[in-house]
C-alpha positions in Angstrom: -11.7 49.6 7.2 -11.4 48.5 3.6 -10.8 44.7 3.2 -7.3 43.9 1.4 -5.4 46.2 3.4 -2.0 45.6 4.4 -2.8 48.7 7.6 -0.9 49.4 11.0 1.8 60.9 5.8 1.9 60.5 2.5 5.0 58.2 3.2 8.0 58.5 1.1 10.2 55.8 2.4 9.7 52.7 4.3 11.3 52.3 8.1 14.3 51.2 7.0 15.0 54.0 4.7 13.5 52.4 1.2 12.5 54.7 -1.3 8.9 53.4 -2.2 9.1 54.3 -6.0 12.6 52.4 -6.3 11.0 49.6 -4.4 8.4 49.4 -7.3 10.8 50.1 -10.0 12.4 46.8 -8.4 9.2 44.7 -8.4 9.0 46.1 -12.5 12.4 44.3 -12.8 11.9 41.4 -10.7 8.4 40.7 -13.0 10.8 40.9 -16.2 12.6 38.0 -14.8 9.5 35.9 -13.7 8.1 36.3 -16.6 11.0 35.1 -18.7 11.4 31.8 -16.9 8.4 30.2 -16.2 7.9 27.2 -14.1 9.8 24.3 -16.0 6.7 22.0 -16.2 4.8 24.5 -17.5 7.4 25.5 -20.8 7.9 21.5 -21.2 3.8 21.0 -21.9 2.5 23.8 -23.1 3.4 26.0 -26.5 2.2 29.8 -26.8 -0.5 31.1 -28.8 -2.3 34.1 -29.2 -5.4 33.4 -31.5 -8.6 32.0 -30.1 -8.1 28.4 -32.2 -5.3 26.6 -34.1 -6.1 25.2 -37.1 -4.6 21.5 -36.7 -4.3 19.2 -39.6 -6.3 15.8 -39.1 -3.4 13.9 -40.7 0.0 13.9 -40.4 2.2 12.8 -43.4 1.8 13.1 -47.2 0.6 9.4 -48.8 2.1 7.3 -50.5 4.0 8.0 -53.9 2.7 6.6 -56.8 3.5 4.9 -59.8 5.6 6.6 -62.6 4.4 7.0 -66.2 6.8 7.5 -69.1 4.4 10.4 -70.5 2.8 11.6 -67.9 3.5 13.9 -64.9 3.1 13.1 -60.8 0.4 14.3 -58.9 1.8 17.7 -57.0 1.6 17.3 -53.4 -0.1 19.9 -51.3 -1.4 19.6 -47.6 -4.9 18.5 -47.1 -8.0 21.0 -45.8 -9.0 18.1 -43.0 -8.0 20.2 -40.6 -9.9 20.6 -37.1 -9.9 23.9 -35.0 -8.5 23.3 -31.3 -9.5 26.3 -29.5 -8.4 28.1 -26.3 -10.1 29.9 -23.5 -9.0 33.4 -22.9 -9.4 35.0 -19.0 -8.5 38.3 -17.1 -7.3 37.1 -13.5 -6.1 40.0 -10.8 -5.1 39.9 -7.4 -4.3 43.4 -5.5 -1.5 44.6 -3.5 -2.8 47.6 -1.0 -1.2 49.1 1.7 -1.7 52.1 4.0 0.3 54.9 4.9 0.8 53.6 8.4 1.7 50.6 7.4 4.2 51.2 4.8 5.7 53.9 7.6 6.5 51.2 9.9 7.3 48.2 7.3 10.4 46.8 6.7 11.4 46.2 2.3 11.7 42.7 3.9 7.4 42.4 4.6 6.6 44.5 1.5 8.1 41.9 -0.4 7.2 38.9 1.2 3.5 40.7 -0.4 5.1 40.9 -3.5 6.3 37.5 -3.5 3.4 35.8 -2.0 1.2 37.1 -5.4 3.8 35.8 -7.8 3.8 32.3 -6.2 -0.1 32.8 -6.4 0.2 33.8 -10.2 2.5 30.1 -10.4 0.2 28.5 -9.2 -2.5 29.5 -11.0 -0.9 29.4 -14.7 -0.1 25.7 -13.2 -3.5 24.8 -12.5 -4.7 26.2 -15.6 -2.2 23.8 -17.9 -2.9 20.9 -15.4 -6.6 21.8 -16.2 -6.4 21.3 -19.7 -5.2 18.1 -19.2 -7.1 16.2 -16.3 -10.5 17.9 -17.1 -12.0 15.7 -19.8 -15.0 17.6 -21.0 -15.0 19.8 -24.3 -15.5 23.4 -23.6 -16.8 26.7 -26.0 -14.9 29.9 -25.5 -15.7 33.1 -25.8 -15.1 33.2 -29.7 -17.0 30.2 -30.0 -14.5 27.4 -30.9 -14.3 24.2 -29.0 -12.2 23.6 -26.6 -10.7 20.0 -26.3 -9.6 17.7 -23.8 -7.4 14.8 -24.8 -9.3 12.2 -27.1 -11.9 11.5 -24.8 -14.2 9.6 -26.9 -16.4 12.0 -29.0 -17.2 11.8 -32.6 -13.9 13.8 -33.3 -12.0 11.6 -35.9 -8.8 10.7 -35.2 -5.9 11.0 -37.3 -3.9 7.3 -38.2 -0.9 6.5 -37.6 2.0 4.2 -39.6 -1.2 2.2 -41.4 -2.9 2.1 -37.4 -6.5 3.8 -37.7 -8.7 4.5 -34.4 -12.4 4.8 -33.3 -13.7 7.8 -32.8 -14.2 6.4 -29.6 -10.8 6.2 -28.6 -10.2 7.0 -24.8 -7.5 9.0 -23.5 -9.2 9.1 -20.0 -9.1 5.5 -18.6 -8.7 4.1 -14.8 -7.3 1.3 -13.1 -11.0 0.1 -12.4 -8.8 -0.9 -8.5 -7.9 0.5 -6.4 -4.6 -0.3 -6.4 -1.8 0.6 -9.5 -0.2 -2.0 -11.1 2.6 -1.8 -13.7 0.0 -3.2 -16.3 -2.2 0.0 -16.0 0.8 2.0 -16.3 1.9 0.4 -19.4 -1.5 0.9 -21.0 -1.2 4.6 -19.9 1.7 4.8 -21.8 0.6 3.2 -24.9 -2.5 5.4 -25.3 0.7 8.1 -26.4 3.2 6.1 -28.0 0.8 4.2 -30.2 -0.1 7.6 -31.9 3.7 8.1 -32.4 4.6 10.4 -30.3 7.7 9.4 -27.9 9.2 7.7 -30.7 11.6 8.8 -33.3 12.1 12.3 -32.6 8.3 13.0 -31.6 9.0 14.5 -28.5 10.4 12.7 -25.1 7.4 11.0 -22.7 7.0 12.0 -19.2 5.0 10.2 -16.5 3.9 12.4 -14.0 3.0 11.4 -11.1 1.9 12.2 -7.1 4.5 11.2 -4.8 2.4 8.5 -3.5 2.1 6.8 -7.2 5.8 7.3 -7.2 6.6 5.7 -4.2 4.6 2.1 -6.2 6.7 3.1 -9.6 9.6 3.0 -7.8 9.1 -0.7 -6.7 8.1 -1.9 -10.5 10.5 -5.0 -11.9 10.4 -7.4 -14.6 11.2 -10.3 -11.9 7.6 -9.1 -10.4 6.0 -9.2 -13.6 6.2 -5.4 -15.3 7.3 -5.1 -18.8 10.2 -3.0 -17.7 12.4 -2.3 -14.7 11.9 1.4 -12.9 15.7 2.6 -13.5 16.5 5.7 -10.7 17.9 8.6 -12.4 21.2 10.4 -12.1 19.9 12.4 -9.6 18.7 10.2 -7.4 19.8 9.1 -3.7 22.9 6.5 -4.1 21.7 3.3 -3.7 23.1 -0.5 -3.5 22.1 -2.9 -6.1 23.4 -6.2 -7.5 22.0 -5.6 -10.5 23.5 -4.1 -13.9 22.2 -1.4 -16.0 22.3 -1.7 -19.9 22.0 1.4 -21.7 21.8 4.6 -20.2 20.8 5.7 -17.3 17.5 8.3 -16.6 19.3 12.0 -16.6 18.4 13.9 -13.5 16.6 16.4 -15.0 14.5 17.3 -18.1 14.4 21.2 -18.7 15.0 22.3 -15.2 12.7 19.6 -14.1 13.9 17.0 -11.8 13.7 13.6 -12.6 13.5 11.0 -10.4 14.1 7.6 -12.7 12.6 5.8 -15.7 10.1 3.3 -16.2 10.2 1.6 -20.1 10.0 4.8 -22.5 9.0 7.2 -19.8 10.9 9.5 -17.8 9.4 9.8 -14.6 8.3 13.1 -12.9 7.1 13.6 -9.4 5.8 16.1 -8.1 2.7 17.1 -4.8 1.5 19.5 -7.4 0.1 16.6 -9.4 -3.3 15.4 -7.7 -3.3 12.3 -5.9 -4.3 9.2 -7.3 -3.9 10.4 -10.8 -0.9 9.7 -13.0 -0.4 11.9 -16.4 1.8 10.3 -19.7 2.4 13.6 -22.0 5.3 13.9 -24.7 7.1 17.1 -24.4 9.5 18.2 -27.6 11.1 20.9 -25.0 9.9 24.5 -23.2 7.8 26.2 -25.9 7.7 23.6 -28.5 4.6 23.5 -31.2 4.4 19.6 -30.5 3.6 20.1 -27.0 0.2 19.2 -25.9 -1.2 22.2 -24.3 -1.9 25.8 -25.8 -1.1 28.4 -22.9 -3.3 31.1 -24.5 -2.2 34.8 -24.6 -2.8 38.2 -25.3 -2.3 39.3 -29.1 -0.8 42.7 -27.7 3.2 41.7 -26.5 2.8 44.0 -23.6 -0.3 42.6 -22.5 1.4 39.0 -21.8 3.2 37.6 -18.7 2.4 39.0 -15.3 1.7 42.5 -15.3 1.7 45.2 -12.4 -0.2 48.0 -12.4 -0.6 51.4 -10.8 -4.0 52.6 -8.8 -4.7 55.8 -8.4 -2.0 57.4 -6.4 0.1 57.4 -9.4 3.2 59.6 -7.6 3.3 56.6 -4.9 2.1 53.5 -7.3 2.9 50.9 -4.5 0.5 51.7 -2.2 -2.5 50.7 -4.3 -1.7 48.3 -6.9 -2.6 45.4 -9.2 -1.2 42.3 -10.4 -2.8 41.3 -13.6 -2.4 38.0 -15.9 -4.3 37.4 -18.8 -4.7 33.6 -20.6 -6.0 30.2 -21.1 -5.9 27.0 -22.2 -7.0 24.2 -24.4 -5.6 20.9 -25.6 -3.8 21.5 -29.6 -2.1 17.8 -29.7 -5.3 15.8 -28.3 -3.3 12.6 -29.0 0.2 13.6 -27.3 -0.8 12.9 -23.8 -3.3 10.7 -21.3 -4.4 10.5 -17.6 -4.8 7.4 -15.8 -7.4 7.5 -12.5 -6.5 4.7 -9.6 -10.2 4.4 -9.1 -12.2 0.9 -8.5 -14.9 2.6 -10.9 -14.7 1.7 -14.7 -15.2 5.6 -15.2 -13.3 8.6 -15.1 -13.7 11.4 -12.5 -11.7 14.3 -12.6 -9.7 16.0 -9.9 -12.0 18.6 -8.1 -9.0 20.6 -7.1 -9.0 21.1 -11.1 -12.3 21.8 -12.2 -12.0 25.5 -11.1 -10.2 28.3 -10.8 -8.7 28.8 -13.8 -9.2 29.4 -17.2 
């Protein structure tokens, strides 16, 4: 028997009655949907593109003005050539949806589409791990065009652009650890300054999340000034009611960001938890909401519109397409704001590892 088969004539309709082509008429729908409304983390980190690099300018700003003469003219203004290319990879990922005539004779819709289902939470998952790659992993890549792709600053002879008179080494490191193996509100507020010290978070550059595992959060949630952190961890809107003596100025954390929960604030940061982050690893990235060019992450796609999002496709019995389909996805990633974000290790080594779970499987 062929592996991939969902087994038990030419079958028309399902046991209870379903028409089999209207079924995948459905699913055709159904895809529509999914592929409007993404998973909120991914739309608040990553912004679409469709060519292979971005030309990204080195410096952000236009100078100084100068002084006036009473015969001459100003210099005109006109932005700079330093620009570097970010690049993208660019992959063709399938999965397959089979199913014999036996099996569709005796299936419910209900186990058809727990199939169905089960490959669009796979496709999630995957277009997750591939933004989450671009972040965590911090090696450059090449891909298939031949541009680099980038990590977040991770010390190579890239220069970095300045910011508000503040210059930094090429060496710069957006990939640090606590060098313990315990996290302490000090290594978090380092984290955090890797972003905002670039700009980003302040003024209208963008709002900073701090993502974290569940287990990091549970240690966030305990951070106070009175223990020695620069800032007390403030529990959102959302979060379970609570008792406390204390009183909150200014606002307090919303519960959500996008349609992503938020679970409190610590200084600048909104926090984020979530089991989908690796353990032991905490990431700061700005986010200027879903889709935005400022977001740190370019989700990669196909230059041809219908070629994007999750795509289903017939096999070869095109009068019943459902019994021998294919779920497509094309895309990639690659860092385009390599200063807009860092990851923090809890590690007792001085150098960073990344998360296995994130070195492959995706583009």
């Amino acid at each position: 028997m062929s592996r991939g088969f969902n087994a038990v004539g030419d079958i028309m309709r399902l046991a209870d009655r379903t028409d089999v082509n209207q079924l995948w008429n459905d699913y055709g729908e159904a895809l529509a949907l999914y592929n409007t409304a993404r998973d909120g983390l991914v739309d608040l980190l990553s912004y679409r593109i469709t060519a292979p690099a971005e030309h990204v300018l080195a410096t952000e700003g236009g100078g100084l003005f100068e002084a006036a003469s009473q015969y001459g003219v100003p210099t005109g203004f006109r932005l700079g050539s330093d620009t570097t290319a970010l690049g993208a990879q660019f992959k063709w990922l399938d999965r397959a949806g089979r199913y014999t005539w036996m099996y569709l004779a005796d299936a419910a819709q209900a186990q058809v589409d727990a199939v169905h289902n089960s490959i669009i939470e796979s496709d999630s998952r995957t277009v997750f791990k591939g933004i989450f790659g671009a972040a965590f992993v911090n090696t450059t890549r090449v891909n298939r065009e031949g541009h680099s792709v980038f990590p977040f600053h991770n010390g190579d002879a890239v220069a970095q652009p300045e910011f508000e008179g503040t210059t930094f080494a090429t060496a710069h490191q957006h990939y640090v650890t606590t060098a313990s193996t315990t996290l302490t509100s000090a290594a978090v507020d380092a984290l955090l300054k890797l972003v905002l010290e670039h700009g980003w978070g302040l003024d209208g550059r963008g709002r900073l999340l701090l993502l974290c595992n569940p287990a990091q959060a549970d240690v966030i949630r305990k951070f106070r000034v009175s223990t020695g952190a620069s800032a007390d961890f403030i529990a959102g809107e959302g979060a379970v009611p609570y008792l406390t003596q204390d009183q909150i100025v200014g606002d307090r954390p919303p519960a959500s960001v996008g349609s992503v929960p938020v679970f409190g604030s610590y200084g600048r940061a909104l926090c984020v938890e979530s089991w989908l982050v690796p353990a032991g690893y905490l990431l700061a990235s700005v986010s200027s909401g879903p889709n935005s060019q400022h977001n740190p992450v370019a989700f990669r796609e196909h230059p041809t519109a219908n070629l994007r999002g999750l795509l289903h496709i017939p096999g070869n019995r095109q009068d019943y397409p459902l019994v021998d389909s294919f779920y497509v996805r094309g895309f990639g990633t690659g860092i385009r704001k390599r200063s807009a974000g860092a990851v923090l290790q809890v590690t007792a080594s001085a150098t960073y590892t990344p998360p296995a779970s994130l070195l492959v499987g995706a583009p």
